[in-house]
N, C-alpha and C positions, 0 to 999 in steps of 0.2 A: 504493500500500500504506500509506505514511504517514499516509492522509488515512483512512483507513476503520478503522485501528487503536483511533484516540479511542474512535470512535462505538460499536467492538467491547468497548472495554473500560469506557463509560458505564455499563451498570448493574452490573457488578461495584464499581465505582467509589462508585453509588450507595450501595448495599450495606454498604460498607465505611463508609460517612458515616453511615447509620443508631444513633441511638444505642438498642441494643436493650435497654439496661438500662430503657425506659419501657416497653417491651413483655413483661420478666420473668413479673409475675404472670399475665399473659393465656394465653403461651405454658404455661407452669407448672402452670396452670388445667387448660387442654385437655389435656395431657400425665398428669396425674396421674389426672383424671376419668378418659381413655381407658384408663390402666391399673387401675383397679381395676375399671371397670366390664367389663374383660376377664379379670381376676380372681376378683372377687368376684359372680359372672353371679346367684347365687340369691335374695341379700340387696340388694345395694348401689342396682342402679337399682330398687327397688321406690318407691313414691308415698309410703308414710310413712317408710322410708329416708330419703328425699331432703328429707323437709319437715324429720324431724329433725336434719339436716343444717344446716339454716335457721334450726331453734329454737334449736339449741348454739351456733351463731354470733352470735346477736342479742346478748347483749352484751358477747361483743369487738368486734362491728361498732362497738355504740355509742361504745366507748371510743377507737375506733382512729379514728375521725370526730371527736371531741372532742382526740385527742393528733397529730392532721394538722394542726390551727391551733396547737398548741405547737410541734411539732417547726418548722412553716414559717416562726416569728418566729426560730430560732435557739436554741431553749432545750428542755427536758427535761422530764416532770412523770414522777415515780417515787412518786408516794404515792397513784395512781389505785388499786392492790389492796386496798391499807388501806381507803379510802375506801367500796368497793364494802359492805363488812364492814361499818362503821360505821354507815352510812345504812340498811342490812336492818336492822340491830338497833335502829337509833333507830326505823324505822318502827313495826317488829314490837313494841315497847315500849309505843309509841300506841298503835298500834291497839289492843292487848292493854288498855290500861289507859281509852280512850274507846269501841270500837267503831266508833271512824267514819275509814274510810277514807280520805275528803278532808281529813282532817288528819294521819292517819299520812303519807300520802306527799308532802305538802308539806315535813313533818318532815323527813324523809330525805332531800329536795333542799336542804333549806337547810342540811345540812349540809356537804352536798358543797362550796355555794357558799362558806362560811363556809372551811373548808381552801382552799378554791382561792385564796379572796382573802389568807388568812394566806399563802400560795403567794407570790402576788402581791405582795404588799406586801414581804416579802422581797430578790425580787430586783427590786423598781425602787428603792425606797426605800432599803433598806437595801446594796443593791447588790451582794447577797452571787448567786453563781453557781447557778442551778437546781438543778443536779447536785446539789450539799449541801443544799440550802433542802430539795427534796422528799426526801431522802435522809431528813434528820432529820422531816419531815412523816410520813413515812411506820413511821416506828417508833413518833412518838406518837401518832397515830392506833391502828396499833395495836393500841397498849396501851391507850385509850382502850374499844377493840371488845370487850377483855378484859375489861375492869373495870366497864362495863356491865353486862354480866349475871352476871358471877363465871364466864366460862366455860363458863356453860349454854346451850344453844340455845333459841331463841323460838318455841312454832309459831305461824302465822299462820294464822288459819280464817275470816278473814271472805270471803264469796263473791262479794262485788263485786271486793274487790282481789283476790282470786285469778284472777278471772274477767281484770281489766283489767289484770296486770301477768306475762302468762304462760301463765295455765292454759286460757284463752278464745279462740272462735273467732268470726270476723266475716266473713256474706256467705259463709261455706262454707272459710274458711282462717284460720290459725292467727293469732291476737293480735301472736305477734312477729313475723312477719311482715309487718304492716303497721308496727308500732314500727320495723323495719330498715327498710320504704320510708320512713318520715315522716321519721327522724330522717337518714337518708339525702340526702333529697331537699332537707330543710332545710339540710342542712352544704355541700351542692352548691351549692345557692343562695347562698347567704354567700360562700363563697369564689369563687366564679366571678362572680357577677351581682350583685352589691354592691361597693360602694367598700368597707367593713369587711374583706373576702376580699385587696382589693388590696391596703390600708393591712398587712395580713398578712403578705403576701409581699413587701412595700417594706420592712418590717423587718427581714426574714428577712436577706433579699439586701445590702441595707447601711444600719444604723439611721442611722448619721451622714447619709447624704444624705436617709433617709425624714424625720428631725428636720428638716433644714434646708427640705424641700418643707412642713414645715407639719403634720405627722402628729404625732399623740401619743402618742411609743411609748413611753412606763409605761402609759397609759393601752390603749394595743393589746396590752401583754404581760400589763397583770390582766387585762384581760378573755378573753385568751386563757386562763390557769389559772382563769378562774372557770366557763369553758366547759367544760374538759377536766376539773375535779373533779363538773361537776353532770352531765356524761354520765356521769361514775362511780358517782355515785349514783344516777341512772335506771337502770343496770344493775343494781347492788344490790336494787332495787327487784323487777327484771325475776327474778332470781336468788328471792329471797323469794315473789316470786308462784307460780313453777313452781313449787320446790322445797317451797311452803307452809308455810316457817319461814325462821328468819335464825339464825346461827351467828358465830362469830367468824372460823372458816376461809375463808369466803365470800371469793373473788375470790385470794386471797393466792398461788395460779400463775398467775395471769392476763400480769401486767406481761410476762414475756417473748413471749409470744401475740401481744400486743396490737403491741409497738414488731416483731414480728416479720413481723403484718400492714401495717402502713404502712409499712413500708423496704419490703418486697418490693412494696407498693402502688406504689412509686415518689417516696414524697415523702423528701427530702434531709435528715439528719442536721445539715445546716448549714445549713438554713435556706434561703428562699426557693423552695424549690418542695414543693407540696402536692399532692395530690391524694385527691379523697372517693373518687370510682369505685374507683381502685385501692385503699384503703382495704377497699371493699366486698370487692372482689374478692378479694383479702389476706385476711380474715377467715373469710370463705368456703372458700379454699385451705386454711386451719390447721383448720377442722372438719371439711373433705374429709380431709384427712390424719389426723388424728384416728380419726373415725370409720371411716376404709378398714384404717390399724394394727390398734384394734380386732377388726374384722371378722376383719381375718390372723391374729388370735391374740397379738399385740404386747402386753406390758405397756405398764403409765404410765411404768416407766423409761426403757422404749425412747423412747416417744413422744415424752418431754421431748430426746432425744439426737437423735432427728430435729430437732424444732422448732430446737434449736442449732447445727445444721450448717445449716439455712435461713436461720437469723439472721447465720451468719457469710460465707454466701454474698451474701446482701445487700445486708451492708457493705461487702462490697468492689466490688458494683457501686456502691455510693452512692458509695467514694471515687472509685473510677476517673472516674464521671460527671464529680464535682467537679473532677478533674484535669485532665481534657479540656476 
């Protein structure tokens, strides 16, 4: 009896060693989809339903891929909403005052990088804590979005960029949609199949001994906020194309969405573990939700009060991971 007890209690055992907090979103995923789409039978799984689904996500995706290489050095970026805002209205500014597309949206990324690197320079140089650095990046920023245009919205009508940042469809499917595989598949890459991804997460996990192996972590931490403010502006970007203007509201509920998808994606609040897929997945889960609320009749207050009970579920699988 002694001897066959083990082997009976082996995959419970296994079970119990599983750490299912990297399995959250997946599980969560399947769970939520099965409930609306048993709910919601008329509208939810319909084919433009579901692309919309896809297009609402594109740029928290983008963000929440650019704030999974912040979060997995150990550090915070909080002035990605500002950003989003800033960059549509610098675009929209261009274009409005040249007509040419390939300089408005150049505009609008180099702004992003320009904050990311103020970001950056911040806390390597000045050695001041993320937390606060983008804290105050993110109020002047802004106020910067403000005082741009005086508070007025910009429409944007040129038909290339609408075409390429949003409104356009390629091969028979929607433009953002391939913007989430590309930028996707690129952040995948870096973090996984590059030594940059590693040097990431050597920081994440313990700068002290990443410095000591030879890694240059100011140098891995700007370039991480230079990363995570120009995905903000590609989003910006992505926001102005749809929507075919830019605002100063643009993006400014986004921040809890975003750090909402990549905790529940699975990547660690403390640094050292990342992840793009779940990332993806996470993004995808907060439009599914969204858009299934919606569908129920749910206001934006409710929605926000959902997203917050997700966010603080999260967390506590992120500490417990950490714990363990």
């Amino acid at each position: 009896m002694s001897t066959t007890t083990p082997e009976r209690l082996a995959p419970a055992a296994r079970i119990r060693r599983v750490n299912w907090s990297n399995y959250v979103v997946y599980i969560g995923f399947i769970l939520v989809f099965v409930f609306f789409a048993s709910t919601q039978t008329q509208y939810f799984l319909t084919t433009t339903n579901l692309f919309n689904i896809i297009i609402q996500a594109t740029p928290i995706t983008i963000m929440a891929i650019g704030m999974v290489f912040v979060l997995s050095t150990g550090e915070i970026d909080l002035s990605i909403g500002s950003v989003v805002a800033l960059s549509a209205l610098t675009s929209a500014v261009v274009l409005q005052s040249t007509g040419q597309w390939w300089l408005a949206a150049p505009a609008g990324l180099a702004i992003g990088a320009v904050v990311g690197l103020i970001n950056g320079i911040f806390v390597t140089w000045v050695r001041l804590p993320s937390f606060l650095v983008t804290l105050a990046t993110m109020g002047l920023v802004a106020g910067l979005a403000r005082q741009i245009t005086e508070l007025q919205s910009v429409p944007v009508t040129d038909s290339a960029f609408v075409w390429l940042f949003g409104g356009g469809t390629f091969l028979g499917l929607p433009i953002m949609l391939w913007w989430t595989a590309t930028v996707a598949l690129v952040g995948w890459h870096l973090l996984r199949q590059r030594r940059y991804g590693a040097h990431v997460l050597a920081v994440g996990n313990n700068p002290s001994a990443a410095r000591v192996s030879g890694i240059r972590v100011n140098r891995v931490r700007l370039m991480v906020f230079m990363g995570s403010a120009t995905m903000a502006a590609l989003a910006g970007l992505l926001y102005a194309g749809r929507l075919q203007g830019a605002r100063y509201t643009l993006g400014e509920t986004d921040l809890m969405t975003v750090i909402a998808a990549v905790i529940v994606g699975g990547t660690s609040l403390f640094g050292g573990k990342g992840t793009v897929v779940g990332a993806l997945i996470g993004s995808l889960l907060m439009s599914m939700i969204n858009n299934g609320l919606i569908l129920a009749g749910l206001n934006v207050s409710q929605q926000m009060i959902v997203r917050g009970v997700i966010i603080l579920i999260a967390v506590s699988f992120s500490l417990r991971g950490k714990k363990s």
